[in-house]
C-alpha positions in Angstrom: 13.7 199.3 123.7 11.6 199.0 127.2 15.0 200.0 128.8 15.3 203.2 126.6 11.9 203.8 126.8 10.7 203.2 130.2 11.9 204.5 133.9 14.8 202.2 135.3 13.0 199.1 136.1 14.2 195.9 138.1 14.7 192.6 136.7 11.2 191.5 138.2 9.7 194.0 136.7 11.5 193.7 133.0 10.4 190.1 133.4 6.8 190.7 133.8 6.9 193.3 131.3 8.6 191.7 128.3 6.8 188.2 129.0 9.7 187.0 127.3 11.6 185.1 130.2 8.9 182.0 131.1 7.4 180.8 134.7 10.8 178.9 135.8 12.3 181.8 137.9 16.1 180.1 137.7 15.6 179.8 134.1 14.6 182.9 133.8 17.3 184.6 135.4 19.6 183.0 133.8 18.7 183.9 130.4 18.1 187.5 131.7 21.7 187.6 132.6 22.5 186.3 129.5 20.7 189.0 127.7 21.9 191.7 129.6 25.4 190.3 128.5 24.8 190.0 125.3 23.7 193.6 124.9 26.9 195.1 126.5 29.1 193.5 124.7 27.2 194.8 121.2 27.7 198.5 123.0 24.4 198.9 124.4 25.7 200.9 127.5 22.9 199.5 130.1 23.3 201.2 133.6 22.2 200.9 137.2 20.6 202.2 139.8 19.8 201.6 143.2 17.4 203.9 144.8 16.4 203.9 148.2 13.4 201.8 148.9 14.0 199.2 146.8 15.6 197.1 149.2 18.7 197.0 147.5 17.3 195.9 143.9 19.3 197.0 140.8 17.1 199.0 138.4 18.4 199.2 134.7 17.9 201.5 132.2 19.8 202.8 128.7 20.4 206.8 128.9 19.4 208.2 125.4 22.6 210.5 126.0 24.9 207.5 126.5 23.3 205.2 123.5 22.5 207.8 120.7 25.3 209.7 118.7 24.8 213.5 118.9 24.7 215.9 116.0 28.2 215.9 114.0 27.2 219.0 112.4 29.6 218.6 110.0 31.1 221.4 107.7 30.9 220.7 104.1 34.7 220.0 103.9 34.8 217.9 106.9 31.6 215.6 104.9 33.9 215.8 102.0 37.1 214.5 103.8 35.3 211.2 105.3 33.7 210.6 102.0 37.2 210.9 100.6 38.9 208.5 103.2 35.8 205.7 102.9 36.7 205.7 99.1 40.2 205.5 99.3 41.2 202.9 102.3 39.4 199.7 101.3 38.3 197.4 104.2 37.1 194.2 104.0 34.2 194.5 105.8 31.4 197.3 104.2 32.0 199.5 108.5 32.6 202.3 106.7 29.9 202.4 103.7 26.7 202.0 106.3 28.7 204.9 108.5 28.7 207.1 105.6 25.3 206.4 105.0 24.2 207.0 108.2 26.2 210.2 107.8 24.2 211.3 104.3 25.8 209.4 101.7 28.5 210.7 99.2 30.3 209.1 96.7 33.7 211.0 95.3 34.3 210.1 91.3 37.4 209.0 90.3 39.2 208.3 94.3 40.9 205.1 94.1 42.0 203.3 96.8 45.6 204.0 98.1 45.2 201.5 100.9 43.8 197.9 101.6 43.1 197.1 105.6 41.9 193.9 107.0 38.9 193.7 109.1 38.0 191.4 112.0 34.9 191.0 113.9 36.8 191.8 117.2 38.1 195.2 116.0 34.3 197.2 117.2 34.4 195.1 120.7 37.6 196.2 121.2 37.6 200.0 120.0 34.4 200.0 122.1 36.6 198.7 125.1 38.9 201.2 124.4 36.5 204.4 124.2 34.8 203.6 127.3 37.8 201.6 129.5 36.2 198.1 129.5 38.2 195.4 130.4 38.5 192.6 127.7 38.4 189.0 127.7 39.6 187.1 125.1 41.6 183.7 123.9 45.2 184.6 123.3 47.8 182.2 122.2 45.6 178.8 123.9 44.4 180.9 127.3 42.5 183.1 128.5 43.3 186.6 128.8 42.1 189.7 130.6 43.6 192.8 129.7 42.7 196.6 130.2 42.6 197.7 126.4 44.7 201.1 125.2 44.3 201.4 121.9 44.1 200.1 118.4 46.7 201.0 115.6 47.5 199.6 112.1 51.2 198.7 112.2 53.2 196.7 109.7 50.4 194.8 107.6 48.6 193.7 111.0 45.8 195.2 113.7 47.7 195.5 117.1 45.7 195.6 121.1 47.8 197.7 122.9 46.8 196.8 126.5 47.8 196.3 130.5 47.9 192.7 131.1 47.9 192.7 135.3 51.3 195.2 135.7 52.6 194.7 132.2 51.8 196.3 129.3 51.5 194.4 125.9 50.4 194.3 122.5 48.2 191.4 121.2 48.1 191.0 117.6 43.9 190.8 116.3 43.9 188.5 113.9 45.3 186.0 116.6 42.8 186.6 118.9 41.0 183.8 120.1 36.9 183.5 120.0 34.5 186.2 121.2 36.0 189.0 122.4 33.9 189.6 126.0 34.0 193.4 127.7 33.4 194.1 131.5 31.8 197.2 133.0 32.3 200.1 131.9 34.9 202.8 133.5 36.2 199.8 135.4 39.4 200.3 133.7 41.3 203.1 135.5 43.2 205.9 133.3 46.8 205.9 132.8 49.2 209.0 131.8 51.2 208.5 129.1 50.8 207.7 125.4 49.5 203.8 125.0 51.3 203.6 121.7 54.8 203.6 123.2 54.8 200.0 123.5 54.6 199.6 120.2 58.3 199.9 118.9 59.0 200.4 115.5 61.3 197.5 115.3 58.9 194.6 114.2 60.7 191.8 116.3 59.8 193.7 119.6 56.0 193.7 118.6 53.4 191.1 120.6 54.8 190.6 124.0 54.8 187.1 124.5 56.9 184.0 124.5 60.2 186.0 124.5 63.7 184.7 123.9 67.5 186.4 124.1 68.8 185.2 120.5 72.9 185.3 119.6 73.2 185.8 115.7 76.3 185.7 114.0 76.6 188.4 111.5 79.5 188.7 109.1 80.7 190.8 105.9 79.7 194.2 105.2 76.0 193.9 106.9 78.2 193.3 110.6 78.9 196.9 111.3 75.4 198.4 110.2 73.3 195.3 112.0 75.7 196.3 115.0 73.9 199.8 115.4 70.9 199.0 115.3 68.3 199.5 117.7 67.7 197.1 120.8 70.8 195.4 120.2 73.8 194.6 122.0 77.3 193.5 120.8 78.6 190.1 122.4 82.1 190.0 120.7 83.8 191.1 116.9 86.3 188.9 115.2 87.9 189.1 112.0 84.8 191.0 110.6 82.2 189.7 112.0 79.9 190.4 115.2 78.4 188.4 117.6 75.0 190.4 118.4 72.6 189.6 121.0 68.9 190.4 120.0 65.4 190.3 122.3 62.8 188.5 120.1 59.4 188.5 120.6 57.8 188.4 117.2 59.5 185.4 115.8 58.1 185.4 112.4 59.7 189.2 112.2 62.9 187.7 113.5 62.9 185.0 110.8 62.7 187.7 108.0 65.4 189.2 109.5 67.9 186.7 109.5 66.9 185.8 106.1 67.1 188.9 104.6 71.1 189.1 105.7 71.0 185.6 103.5 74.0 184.0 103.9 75.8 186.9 106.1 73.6 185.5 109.0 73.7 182.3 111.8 71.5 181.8 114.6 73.2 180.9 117.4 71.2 180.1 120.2 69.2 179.5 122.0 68.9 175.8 120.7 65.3 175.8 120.3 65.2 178.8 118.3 68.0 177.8 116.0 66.0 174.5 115.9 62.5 176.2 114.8 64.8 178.0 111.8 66.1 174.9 110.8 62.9 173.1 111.0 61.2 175.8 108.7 64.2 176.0 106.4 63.5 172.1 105.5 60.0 172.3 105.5 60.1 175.4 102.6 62.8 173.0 100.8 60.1 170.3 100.2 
């Protein structure tokens, strides 16, 4: 509030000010930085300024027009239409009830809900990355990550990061998402052209771009010739109706329900470790 309130002020001065930071000046600006941390990453867009005479010191402040949402001034049928969504996509957190609120309230009779998402507590931190091109750091498969975040979309019963890991771009699926999600400054994300959400292929096995491995699958009967055509494969050999189809994995679990769904028609190959996971989880559902 002193930052909203007040002209930019220096850490000295937001020190001496707020009385909140103690006499130990390492302690203190420590626990300063911490703050100032902490309030990015809930979307409290603090910036600085260094003017001249200050000898170089950073002065902070929170512009009302980068904090505070300006008037919607919504029509009566665009109220109606988000009152309408809130009611009938259910998520498991209450976001969308204290928007509406916010928003003037509303309640339609009789919408029931046509969809059911999952919410996660990284989903704000990282829409918030997206809006205002933050880099994000977050645990990812047992390291640490920094990405530059794209977008957020809703694919195949799962929350998906689209995002530029160093040259690469990638999708990271939420719910794996290790710890606090932690943002950068921002704008220090550079714009791209091109629409984000062309990583993410509608084929589920080419979905979270990590660990990936070339499978062979043997494929026989009448499910040989359509699995031949489809997308991102390539045929290896056909005998005596059956095909030999190499396919680039990524999602594993999607690859599983694959292969199962062609039930007996199907035979993983290689590589050996991945015809070893299938086994392995075969024997462990036969328990």
């Amino acid at each position: 509030m002193l930052l909203r309130e007040a002209r930019p002020l220096t850490r000295a001065q937001i020190m001496e000010r707020t009385g909140a930071y103690g006499d130990d000046p390492e302690r203190g600006r420590a626990t300063f930085e911490r703050d100032k941390r902490a309030l990015r990453e809930l979307g409290v867009p603090i910036s600085t300024v260094i003017a001249e005479g200050d000898e170089g010191a950073t002065r902070y402040t929170v512009e009302t027009d980068d904090y505070d949402l300006p008037p919607l001034d919504l029509e009566p049928d665009e109220h109606l239409a988000l009152v309408m969504a809130t009611a009938m996509v259910d998520l498991d957190r209450r976001w969308d009830d204290v928007a509406l609120r916010k928003l003037g309230g509303g309640e339609v009779a009789g919408a029931g809900v046509r969809a059911a998402l999952p919410a996660f507590d990284a989903l704000p931190t990282l829409q918030h990355a997206v809006a205002v091109r933050a880099p994000a750091r977050f645990g990812y498969r047992d390291r640490e990550r920094e990405v530059a975040a794209r977008a957020l979309v809703f694919r195949t019963g799962h929350w998906y990061l689209v995002a530029d890991e160093g040259e690469a771009r990638k999708t990271f699926r939420v719910d794996r998402i290790q710890g606090a999600v932690e943002l950068g400054e921002a704008g220090a994300v550079a714009e791209v052209e091109g629409d984000p959400l062309e990583a993410l292929t509608v084929d589920p096995m080419q979905l979270e771009r990590d660990d990936e491995v070339t499978a062979r699958v043997l494929i026989e009967g009448h499910h040989a010739e359509r699995e031949s055509r489809r997308a991102g494969v390539e045929v290896l050999d056909r005998r005596h109706g059956a095909v030999e189809l190499e396919v680039r994995v990524i999602n594993r679990d999607a690859f599983r329900t694959w292969v199962l769904g062609l039930g007996p028609a199907a035979e993983v190959l290689g590589p050996p470790e991945l015809r070893d996971e299938m086994v392995g989880w075969l024997r462990e559902v036969a328990r």
